[in-house]
Chimera marker file (.cmm) of the C-alpha trace (Angstrom):
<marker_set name="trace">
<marker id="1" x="0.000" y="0.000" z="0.000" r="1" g="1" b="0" radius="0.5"/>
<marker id="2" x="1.502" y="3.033" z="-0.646" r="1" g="1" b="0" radius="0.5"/>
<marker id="3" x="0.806" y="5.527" z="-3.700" r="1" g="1" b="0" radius="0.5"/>
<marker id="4" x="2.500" y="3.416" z="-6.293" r="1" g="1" b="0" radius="0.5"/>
<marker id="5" x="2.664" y="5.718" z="-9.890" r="1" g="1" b="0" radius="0.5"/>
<marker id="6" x="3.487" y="9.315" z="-8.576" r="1" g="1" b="0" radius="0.5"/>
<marker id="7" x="7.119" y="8.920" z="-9.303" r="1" g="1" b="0" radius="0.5"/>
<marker id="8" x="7.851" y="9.918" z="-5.820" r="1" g="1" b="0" radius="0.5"/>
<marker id="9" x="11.689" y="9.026" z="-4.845" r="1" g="1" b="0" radius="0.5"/>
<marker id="10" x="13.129" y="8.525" z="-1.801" r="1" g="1" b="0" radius="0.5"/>
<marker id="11" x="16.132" y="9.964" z="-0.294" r="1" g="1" b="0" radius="0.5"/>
<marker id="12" x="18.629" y="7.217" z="0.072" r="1" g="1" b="0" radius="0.5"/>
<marker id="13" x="21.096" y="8.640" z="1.398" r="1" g="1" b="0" radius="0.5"/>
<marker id="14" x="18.840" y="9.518" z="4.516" r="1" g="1" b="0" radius="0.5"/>
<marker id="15" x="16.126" y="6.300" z="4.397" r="1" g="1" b="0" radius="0.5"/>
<marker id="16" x="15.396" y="7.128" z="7.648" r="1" g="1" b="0" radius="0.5"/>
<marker id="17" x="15.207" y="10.725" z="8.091" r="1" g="1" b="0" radius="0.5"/>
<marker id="18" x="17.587" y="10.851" z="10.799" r="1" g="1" b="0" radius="0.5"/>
<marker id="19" x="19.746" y="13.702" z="9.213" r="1" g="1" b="0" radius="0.5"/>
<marker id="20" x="16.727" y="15.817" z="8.754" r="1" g="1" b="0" radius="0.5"/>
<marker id="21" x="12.656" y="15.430" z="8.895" r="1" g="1" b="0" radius="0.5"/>
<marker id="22" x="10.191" y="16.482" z="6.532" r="1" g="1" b="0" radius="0.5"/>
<marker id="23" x="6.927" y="15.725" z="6.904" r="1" g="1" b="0" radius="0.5"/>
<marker id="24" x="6.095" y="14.953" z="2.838" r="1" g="1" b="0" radius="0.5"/>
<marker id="25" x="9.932" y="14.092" z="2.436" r="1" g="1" b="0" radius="0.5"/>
<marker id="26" x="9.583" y="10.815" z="4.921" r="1" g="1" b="0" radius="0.5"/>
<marker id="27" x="6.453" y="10.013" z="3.642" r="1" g="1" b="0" radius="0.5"/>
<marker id="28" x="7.738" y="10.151" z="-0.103" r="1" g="1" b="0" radius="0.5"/>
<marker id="29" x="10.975" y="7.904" z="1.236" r="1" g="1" b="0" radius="0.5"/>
<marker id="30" x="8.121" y="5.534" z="2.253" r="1" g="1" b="0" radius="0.5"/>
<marker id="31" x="6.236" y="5.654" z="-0.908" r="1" g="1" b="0" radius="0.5"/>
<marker id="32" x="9.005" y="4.959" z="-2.720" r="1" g="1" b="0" radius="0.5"/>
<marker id="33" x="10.066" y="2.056" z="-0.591" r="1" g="1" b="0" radius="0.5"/>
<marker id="34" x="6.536" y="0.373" z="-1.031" r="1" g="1" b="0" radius="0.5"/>
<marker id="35" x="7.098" y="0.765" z="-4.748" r="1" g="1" b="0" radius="0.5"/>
<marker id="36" x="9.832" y="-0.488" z="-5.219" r="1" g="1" b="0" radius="0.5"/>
<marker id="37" x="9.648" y="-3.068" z="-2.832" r="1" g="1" b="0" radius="0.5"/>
<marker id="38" x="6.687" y="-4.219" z="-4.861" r="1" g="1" b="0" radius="0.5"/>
<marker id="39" x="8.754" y="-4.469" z="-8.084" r="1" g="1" b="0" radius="0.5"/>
<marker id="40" x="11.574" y="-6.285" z="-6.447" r="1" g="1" b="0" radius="0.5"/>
<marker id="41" x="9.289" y="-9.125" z="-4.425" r="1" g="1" b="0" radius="0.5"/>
<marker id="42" x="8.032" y="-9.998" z="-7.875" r="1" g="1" b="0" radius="0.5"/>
<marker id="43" x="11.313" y="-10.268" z="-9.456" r="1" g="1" b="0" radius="0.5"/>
<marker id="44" x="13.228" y="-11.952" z="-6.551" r="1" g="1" b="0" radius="0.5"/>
<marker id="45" x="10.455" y="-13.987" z="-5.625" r="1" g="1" b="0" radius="0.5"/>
<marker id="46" x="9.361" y="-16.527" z="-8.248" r="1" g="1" b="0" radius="0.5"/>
<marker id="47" x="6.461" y="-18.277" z="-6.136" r="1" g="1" b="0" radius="0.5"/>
<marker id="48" x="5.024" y="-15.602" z="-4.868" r="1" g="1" b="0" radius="0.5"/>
<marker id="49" x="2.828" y="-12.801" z="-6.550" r="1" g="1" b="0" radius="0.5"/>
<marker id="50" x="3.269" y="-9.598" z="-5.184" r="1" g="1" b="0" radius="0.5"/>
<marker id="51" x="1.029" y="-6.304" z="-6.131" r="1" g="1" b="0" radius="0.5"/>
<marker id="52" x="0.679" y="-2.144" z="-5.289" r="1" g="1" b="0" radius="0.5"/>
<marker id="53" x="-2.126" y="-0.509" z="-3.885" r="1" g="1" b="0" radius="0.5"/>
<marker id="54" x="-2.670" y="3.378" z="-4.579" r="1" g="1" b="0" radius="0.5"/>
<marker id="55" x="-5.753" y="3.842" z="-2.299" r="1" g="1" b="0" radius="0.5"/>
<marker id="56" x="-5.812" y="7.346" z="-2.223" r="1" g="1" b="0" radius="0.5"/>
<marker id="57" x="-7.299" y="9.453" z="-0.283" r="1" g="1" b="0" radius="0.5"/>
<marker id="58" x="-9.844" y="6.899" z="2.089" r="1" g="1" b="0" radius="0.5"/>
<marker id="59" x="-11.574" y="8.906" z="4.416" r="1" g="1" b="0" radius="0.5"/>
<marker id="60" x="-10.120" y="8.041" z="7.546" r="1" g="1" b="0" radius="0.5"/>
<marker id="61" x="-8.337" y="9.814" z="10.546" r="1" g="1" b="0" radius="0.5"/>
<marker id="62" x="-5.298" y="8.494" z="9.634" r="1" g="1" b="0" radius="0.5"/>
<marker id="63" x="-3.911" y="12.272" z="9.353" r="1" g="1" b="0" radius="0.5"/>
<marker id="64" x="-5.607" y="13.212" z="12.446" r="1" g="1" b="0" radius="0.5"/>
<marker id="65" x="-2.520" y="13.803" z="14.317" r="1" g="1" b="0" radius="0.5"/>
<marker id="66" x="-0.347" y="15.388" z="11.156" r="1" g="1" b="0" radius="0.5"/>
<marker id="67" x="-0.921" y="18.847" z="11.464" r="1" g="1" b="0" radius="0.5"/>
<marker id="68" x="-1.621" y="18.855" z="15.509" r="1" g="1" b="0" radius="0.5"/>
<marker id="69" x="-4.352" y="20.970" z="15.351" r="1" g="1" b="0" radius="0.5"/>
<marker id="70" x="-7.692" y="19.462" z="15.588" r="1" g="1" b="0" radius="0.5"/>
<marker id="71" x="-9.613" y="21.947" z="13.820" r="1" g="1" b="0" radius="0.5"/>
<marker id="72" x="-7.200" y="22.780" z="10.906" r="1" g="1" b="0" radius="0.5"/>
<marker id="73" x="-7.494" y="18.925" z="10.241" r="1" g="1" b="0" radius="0.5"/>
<marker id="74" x="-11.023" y="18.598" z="10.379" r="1" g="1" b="0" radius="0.5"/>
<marker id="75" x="-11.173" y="22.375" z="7.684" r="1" g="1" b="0" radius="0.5"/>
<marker id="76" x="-8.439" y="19.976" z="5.446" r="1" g="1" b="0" radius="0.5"/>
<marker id="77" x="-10.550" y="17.041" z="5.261" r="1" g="1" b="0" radius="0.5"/>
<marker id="78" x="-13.700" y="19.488" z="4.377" r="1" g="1" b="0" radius="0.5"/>
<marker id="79" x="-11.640" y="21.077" z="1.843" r="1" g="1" b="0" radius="0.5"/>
<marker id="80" x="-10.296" y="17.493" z="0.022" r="1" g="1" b="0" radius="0.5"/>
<marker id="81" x="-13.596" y="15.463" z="0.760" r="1" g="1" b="0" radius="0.5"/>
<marker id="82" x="-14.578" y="15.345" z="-2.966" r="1" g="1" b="0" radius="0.5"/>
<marker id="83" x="-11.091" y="13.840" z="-3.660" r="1" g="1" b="0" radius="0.5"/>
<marker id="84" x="-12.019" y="11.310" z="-0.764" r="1" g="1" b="0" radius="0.5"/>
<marker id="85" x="-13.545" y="7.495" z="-0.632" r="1" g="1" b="0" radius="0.5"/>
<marker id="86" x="-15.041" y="5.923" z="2.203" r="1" g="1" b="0" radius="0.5"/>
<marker id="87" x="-13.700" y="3.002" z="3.627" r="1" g="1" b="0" radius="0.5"/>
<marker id="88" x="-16.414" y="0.660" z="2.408" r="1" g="1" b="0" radius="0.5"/>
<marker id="89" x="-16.352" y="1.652" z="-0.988" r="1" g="1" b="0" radius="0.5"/>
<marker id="90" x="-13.103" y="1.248" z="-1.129" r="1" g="1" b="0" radius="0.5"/>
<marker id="91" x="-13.221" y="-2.241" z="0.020" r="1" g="1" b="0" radius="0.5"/>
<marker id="92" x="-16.016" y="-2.855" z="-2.770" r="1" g="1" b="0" radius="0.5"/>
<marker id="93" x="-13.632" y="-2.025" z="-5.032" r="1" g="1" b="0" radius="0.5"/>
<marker id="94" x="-10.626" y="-3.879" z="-4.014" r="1" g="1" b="0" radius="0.5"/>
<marker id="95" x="-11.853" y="-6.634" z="-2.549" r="1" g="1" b="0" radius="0.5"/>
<marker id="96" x="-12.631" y="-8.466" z="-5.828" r="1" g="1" b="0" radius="0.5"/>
<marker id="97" x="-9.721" y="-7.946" z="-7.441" r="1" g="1" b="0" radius="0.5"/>
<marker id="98" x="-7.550" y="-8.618" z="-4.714" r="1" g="1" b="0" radius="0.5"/>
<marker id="99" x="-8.941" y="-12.184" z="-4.787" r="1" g="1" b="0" radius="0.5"/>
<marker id="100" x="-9.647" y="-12.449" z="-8.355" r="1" g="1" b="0" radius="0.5"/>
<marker id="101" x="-7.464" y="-15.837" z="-9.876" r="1" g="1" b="0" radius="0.5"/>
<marker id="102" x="-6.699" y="-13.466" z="-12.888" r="1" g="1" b="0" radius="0.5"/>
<marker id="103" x="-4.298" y="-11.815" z="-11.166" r="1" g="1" b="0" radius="0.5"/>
<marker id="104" x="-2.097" y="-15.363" z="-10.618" r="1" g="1" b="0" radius="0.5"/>
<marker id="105" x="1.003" y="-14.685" z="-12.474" r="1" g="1" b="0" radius="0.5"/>
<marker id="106" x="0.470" y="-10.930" z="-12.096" r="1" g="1" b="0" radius="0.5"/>
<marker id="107" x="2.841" y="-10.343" z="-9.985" r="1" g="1" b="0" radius="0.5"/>
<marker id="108" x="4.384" y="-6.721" z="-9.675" r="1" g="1" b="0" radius="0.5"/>
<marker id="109" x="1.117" y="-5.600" z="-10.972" r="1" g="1" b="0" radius="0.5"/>
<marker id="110" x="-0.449" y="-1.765" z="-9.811" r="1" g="1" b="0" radius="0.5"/>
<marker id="111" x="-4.010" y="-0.673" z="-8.962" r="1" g="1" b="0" radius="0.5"/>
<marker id="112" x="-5.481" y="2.557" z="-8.444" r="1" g="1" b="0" radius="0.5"/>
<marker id="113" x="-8.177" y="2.908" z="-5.893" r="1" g="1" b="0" radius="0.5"/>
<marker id="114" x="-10.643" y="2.281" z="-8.607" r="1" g="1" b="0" radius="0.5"/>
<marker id="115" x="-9.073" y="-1.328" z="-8.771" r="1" g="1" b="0" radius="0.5"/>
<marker id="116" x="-7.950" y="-0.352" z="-11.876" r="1" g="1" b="0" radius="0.5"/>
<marker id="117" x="-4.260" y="-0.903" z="-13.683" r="1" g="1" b="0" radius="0.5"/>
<marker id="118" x="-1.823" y="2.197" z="-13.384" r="1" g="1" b="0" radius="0.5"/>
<marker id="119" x="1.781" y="2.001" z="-14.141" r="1" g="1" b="0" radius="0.5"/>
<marker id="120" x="4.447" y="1.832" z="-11.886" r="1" g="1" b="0" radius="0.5"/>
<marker id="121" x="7.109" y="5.504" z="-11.249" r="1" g="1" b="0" radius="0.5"/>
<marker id="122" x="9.795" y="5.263" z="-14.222" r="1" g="1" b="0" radius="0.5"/>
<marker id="123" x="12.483" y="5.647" z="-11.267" r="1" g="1" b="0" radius="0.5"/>
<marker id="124" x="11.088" y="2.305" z="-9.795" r="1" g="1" b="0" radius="0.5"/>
<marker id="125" x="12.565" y="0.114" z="-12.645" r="1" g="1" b="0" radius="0.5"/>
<marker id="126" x="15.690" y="1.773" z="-12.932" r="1" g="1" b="0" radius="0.5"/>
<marker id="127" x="17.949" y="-1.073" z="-11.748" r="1" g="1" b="0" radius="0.5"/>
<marker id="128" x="20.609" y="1.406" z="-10.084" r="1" g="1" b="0" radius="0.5"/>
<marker id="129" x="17.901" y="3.318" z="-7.997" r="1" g="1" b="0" radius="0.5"/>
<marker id="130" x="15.872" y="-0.031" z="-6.689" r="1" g="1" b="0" radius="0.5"/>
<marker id="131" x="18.981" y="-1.389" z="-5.959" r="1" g="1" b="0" radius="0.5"/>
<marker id="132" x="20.195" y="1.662" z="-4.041" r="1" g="1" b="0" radius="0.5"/>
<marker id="133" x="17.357" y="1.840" z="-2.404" r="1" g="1" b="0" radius="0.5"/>
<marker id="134" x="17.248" y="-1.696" z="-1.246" r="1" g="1" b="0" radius="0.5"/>
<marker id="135" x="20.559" y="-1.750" z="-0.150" r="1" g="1" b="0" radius="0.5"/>
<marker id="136" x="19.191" y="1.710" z="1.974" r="1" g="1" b="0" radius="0.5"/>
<marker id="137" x="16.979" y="-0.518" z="3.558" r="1" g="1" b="0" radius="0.5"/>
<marker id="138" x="19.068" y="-3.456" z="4.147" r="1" g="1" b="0" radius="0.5"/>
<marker id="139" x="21.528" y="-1.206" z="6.001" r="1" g="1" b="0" radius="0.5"/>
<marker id="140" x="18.547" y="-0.225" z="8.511" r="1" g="1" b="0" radius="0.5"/>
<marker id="141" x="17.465" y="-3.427" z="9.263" r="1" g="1" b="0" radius="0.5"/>
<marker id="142" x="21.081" y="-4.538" z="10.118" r="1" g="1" b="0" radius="0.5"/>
<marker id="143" x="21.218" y="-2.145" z="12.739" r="1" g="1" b="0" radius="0.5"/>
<marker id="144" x="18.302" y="-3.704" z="14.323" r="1" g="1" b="0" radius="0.5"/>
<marker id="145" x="20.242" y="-7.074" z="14.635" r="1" g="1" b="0" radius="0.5"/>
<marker id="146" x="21.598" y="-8.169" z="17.838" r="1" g="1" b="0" radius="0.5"/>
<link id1="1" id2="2" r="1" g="1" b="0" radius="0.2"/>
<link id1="2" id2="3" r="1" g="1" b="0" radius="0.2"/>
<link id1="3" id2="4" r="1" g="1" b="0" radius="0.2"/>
<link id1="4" id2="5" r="1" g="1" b="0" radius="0.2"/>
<link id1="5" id2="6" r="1" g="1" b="0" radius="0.2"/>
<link id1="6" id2="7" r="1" g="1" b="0" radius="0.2"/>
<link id1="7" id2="8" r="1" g="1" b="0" radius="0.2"/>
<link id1="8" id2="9" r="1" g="1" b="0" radius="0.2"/>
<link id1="9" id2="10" r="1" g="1" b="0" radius="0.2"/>
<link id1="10" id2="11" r="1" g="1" b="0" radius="0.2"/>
<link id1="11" id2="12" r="1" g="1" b="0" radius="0.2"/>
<link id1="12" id2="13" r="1" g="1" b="0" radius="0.2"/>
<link id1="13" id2="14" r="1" g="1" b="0" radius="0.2"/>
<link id1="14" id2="15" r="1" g="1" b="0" radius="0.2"/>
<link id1="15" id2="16" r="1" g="1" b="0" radius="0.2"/>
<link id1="16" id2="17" r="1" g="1" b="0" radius="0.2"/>
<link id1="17" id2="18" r="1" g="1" b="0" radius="0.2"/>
<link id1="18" id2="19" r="1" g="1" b="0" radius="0.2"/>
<link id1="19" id2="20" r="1" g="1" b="0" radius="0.2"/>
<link id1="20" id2="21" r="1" g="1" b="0" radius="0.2"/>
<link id1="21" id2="22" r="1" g="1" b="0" radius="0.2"/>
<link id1="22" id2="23" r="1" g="1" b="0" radius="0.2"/>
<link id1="23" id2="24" r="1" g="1" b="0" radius="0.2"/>
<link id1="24" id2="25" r="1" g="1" b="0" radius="0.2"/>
<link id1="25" id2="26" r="1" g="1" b="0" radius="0.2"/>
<link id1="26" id2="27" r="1" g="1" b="0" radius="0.2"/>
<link id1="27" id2="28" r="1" g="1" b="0" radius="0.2"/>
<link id1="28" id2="29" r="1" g="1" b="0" radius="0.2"/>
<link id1="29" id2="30" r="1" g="1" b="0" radius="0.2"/>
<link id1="30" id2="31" r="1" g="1" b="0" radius="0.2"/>
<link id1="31" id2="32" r="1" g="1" b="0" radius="0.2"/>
<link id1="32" id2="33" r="1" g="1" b="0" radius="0.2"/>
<link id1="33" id2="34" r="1" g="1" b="0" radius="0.2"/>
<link id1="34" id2="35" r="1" g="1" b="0" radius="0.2"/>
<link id1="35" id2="36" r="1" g="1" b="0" radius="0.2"/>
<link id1="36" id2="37" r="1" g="1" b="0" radius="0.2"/>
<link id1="37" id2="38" r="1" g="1" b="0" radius="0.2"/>
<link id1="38" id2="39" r="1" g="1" b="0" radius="0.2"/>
<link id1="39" id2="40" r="1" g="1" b="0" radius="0.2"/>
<link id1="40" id2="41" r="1" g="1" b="0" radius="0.2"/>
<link id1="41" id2="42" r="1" g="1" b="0" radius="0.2"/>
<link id1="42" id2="43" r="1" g="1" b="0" radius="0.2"/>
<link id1="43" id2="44" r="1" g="1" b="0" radius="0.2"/>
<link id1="44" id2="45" r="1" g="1" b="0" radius="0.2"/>
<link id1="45" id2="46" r="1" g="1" b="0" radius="0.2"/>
<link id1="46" id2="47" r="1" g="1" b="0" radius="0.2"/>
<link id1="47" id2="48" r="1" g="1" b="0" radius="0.2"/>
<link id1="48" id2="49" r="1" g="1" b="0" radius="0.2"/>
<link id1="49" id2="50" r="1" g="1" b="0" radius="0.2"/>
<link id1="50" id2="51" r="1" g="1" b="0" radius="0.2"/>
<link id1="51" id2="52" r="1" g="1" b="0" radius="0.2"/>
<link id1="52" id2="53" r="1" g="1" b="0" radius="0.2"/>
<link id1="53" id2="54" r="1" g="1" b="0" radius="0.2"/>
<link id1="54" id2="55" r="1" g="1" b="0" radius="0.2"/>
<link id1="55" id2="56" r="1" g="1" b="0" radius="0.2"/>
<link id1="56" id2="57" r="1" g="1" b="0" radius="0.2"/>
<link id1="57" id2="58" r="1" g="1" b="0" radius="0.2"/>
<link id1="58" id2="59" r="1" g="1" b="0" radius="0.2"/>
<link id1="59" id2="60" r="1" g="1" b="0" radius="0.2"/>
<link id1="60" id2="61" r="1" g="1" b="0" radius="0.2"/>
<link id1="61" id2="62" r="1" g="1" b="0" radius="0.2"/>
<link id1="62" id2="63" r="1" g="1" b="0" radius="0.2"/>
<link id1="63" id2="64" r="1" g="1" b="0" radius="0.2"/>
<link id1="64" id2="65" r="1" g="1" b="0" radius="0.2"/>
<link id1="65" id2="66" r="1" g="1" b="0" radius="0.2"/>
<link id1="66" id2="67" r="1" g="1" b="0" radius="0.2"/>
<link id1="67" id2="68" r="1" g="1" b="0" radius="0.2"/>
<link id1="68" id2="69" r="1" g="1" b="0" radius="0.2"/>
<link id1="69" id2="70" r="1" g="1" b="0" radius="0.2"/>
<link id1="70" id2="71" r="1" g="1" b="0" radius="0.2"/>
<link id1="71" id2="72" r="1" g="1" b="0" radius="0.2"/>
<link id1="72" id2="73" r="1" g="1" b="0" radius="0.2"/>
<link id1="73" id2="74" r="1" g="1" b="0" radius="0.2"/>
<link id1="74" id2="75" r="1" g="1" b="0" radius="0.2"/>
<link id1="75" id2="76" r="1" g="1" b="0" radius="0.2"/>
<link id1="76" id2="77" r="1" g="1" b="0" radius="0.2"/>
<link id1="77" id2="78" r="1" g="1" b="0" radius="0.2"/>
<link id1="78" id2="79" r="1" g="1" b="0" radius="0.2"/>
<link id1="79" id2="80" r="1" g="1" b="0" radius="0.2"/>
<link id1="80" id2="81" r="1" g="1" b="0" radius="0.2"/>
<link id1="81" id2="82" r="1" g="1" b="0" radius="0.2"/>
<link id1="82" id2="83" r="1" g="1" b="0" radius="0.2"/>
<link id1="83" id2="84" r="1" g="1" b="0" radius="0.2"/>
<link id1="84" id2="85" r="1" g="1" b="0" radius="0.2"/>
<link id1="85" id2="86" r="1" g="1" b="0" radius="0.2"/>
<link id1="86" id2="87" r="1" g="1" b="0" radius="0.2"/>
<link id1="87" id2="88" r="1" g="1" b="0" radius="0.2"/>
<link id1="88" id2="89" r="1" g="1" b="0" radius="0.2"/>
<link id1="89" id2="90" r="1" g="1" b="0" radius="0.2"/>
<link id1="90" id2="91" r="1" g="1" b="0" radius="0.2"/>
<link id1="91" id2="92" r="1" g="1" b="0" radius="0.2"/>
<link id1="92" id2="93" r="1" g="1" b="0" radius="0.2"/>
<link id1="93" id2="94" r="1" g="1" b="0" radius="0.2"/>
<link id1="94" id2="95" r="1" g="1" b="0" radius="0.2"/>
<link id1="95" id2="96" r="1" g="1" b="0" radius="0.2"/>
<link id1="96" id2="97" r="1" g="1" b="0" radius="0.2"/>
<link id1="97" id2="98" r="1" g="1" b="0" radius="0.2"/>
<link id1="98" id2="99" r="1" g="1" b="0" radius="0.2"/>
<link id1="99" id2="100" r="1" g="1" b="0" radius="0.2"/>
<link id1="100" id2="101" r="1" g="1" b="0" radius="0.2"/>
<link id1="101" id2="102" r="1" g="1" b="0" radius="0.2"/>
<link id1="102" id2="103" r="1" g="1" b="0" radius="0.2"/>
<link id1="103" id2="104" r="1" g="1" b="0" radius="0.2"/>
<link id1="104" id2="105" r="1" g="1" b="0" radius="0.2"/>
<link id1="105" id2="106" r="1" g="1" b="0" radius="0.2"/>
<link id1="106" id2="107" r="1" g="1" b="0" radius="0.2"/>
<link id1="107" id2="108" r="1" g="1" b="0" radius="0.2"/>
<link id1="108" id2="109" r="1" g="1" b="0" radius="0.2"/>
<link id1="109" id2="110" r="1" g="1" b="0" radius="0.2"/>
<link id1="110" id2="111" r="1" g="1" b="0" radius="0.2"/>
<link id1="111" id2="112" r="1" g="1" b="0" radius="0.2"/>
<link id1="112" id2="113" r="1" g="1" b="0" radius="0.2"/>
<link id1="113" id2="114" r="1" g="1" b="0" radius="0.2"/>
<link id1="114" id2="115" r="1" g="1" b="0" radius="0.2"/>
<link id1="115" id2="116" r="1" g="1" b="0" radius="0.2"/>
<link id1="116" id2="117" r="1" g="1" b="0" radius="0.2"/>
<link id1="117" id2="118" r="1" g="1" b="0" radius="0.2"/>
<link id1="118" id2="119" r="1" g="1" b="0" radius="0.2"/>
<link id1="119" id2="120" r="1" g="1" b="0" radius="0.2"/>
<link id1="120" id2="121" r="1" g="1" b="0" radius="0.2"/>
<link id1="121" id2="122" r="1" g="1" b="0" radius="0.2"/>
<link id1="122" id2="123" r="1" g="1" b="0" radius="0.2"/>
<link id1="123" id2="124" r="1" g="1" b="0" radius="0.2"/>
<link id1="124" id2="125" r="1" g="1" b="0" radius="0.2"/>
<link id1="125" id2="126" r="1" g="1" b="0" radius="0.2"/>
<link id1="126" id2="127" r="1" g="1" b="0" radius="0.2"/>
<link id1="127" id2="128" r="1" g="1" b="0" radius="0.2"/>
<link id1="128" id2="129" r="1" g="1" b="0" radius="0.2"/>
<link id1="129" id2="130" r="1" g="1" b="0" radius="0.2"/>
<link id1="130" id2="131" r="1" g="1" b="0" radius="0.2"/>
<link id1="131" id2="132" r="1" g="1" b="0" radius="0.2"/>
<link id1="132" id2="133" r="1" g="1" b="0" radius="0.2"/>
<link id1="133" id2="134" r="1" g="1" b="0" radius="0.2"/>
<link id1="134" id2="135" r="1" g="1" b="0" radius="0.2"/>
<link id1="135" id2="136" r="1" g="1" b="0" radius="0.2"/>
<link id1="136" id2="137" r="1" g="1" b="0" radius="0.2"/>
<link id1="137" id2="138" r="1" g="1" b="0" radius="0.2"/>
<link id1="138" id2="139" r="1" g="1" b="0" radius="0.2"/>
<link id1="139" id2="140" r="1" g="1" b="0" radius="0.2"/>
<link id1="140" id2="141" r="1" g="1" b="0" radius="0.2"/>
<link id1="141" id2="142" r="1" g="1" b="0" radius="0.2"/>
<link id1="142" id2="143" r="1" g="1" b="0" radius="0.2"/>
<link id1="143" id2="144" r="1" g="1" b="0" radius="0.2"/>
<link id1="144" id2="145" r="1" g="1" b="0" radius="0.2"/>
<link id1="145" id2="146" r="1" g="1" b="0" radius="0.2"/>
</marker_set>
């Protein structure tokens, strides 16, 4: 899940934002990473099929603590509300596909959050970014081991 298509690209020289935070800049490192991880799971991993979610906006409070200030989120989500899906729809939408056999052998494949095909970010098959990228996030999880 992610926003798979919007040729966002992450920093990977700074994964992790520990040099310096931005709000949109940590998400887009995210983004990214969901992207490309996508892409690489189906090309690594022969027996499994992998695929991207771009949801969109689904009206949730998942940004309820972004901008810290109750009502300025609440006058955001008025102002975006016709870009906005409900949950359930949503759900409608995906659920089907997401279970449908015509997506065995798929695998790498992107959705919108209309359940419909989009392409994947041009940066996302470059070989030299994903790979960057992945070695990025190998590095992190290293840390993490004992």
């Amino acid at each position: 899940m992610g926003f798979p298509g919007t040729e966002q690209r992450a920093d990977v020289a700074d994964l992790n934002s520990e040099r310096r935070y931005k709000r949109f800049a940590a998400h887009s490192n995210t983004v990214a990473g969901n992207e490309v991880l996508v892409l690489e799971a189906a090309r690594r991993l022969a027996d499994v099929d992998v695929f991207g979610l771009n949801p969109g906006f689904v009206k949730t409070d998942i940004r309820a603590n972004l901008l810290g200030s109750r009502a300025l989120v609440s006058l955001i989500n008025w102002l975006t509300s016709f870009m906005m899906v409900e949950p359930d729809v949503y759900a409608e939408r995906l659920v089907p596909l997401v279970v449908s056999p015509d997506l065995n052998g798929r695998s790498g494949a992107m959705f919108n959050n209309k359940a419909e095909g989009i392409l994947p970010s041009p940066s996302s098959a470059e070989r030299s970014y994903a790979t960057a990228l992945m070695d990025a996030s190998d590095r992190l999880i290293a840390r993490l081991a004992p």
